[in-house]
N, C-alpha and C positions, 0 to 999 in steps of 0.2 A: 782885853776887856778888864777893867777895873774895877775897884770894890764897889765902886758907885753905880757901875752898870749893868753888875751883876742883882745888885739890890735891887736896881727899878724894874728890869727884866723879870725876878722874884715878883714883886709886887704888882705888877702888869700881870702877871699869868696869874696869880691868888684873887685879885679882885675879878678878872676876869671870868673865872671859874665860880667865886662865888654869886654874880650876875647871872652867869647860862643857869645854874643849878638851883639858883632863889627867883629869878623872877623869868626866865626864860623855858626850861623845860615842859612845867606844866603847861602854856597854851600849843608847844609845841607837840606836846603827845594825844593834845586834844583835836590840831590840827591835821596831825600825820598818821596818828597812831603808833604802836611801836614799833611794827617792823620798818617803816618808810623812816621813821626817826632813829634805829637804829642805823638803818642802812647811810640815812644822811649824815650820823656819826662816823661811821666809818672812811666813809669819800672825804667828810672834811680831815681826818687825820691821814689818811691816804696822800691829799694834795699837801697837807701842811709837811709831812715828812718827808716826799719828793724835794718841795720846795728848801725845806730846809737842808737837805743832803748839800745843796749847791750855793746857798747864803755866805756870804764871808764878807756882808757890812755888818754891824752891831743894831744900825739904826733901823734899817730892815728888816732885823730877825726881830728887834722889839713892835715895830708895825705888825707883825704877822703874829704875834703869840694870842690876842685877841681872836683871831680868824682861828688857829689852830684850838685852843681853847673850845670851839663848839664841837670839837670831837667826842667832847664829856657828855654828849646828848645820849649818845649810843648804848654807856651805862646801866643809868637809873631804867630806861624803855628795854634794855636785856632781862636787868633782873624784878620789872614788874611783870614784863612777858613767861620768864620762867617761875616767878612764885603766883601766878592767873593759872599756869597749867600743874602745881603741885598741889597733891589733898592737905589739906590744911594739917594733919599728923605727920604731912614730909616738909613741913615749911623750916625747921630747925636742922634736919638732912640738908633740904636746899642750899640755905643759908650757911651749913658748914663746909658743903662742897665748891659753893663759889668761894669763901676764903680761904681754903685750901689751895685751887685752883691760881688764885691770886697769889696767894705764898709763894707756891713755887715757881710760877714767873717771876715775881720780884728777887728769887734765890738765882734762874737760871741766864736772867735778862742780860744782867752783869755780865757773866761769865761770857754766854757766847757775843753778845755785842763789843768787850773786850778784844776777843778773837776777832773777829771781824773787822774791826779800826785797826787790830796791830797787821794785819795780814793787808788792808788797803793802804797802810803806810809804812810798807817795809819798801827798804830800798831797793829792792830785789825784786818787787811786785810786779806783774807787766802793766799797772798800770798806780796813780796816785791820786787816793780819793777818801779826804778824812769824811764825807758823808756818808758813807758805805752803811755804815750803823741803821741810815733813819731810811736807804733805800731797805735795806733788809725789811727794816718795818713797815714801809711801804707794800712790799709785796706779799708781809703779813694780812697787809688789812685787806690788799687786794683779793688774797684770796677767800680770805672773811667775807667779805663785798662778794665778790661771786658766788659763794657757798649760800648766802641768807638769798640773793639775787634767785636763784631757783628755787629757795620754799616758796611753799604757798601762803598766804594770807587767810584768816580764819573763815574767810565765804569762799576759799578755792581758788582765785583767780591768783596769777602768776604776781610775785610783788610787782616786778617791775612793767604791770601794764596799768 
């Protein structure tokens, strides 16, 4: 991939992202609410990380970073869902505990996804798989996805009915 491709691929996912998060989230938190919009967050980066584990065209991964990009739904509908259920004196709490939270993924993500790509591309491996990285995240989000899959919705019924 070259500097040119990595540029547009940049740019494809920035404009993208700026679209779902300016003019797309709001009708979709109006039409889903937030649990079914978070959860629909999570299934699209679920498939997009599957999907990408196994990509090895350039032109392909650039088709799909649009599609993957609606993962950012799941978000802004987490942290309006968590600051709905904080007393307005925990709103700064909140707000410091999600970026905290935040920190220390962006500190730990590196490291172990590091490990993980060196360990599914060693020659030694039983097996060779530079995707490894984005299945791990994958069956992060899955378990995400199932975890929010069993709360309940604010009138009780099970989300996924």
């Amino acid at each position: 991939m070259g500097t040119a491709s990595i540029g547009a691929s940049l740019t494809v996912w920035g404009v993208s992202i700026v679209f779902i998060q300016g003019v797309c989230i709001r009708p979709i938190l109006r039409r889903w609410g937030e649990h079914r919009t978070i959860f629909a967050g999570l299934v699209f980066s679920l498939f997009s990380y599957v999907i990408v584990s196994v990509i090895s065209n350039g032109t392909a991964m650039l088709v799909l970073i649009p599609v993957s990009a609606l993962g950012v739904i799941a978000l802004p509908a987490m942290q309006g869902l968590m600051s709905k259920n904080a007393d307005p004196d925990q709103q700064g709490e909140l707000q410091g505990a999600i970026t905290s939270t935040r920190s220390v993924a962006v500190i730990l993500s590196p490291i172990v996804m590091t490990r993980v790509f060196a360990f599914a591309t060693d020659p030694t491996a039983p097996f060779f798989l530079p995707g490894a990285p984005f299945l791990v995240s994958a069956l992060l989000m899955a378990l995400c996805a199932l975890t929010l899959w069993k709360l309940r919705t604010p009138d009780n019924t099970p989300l996924g009915s």
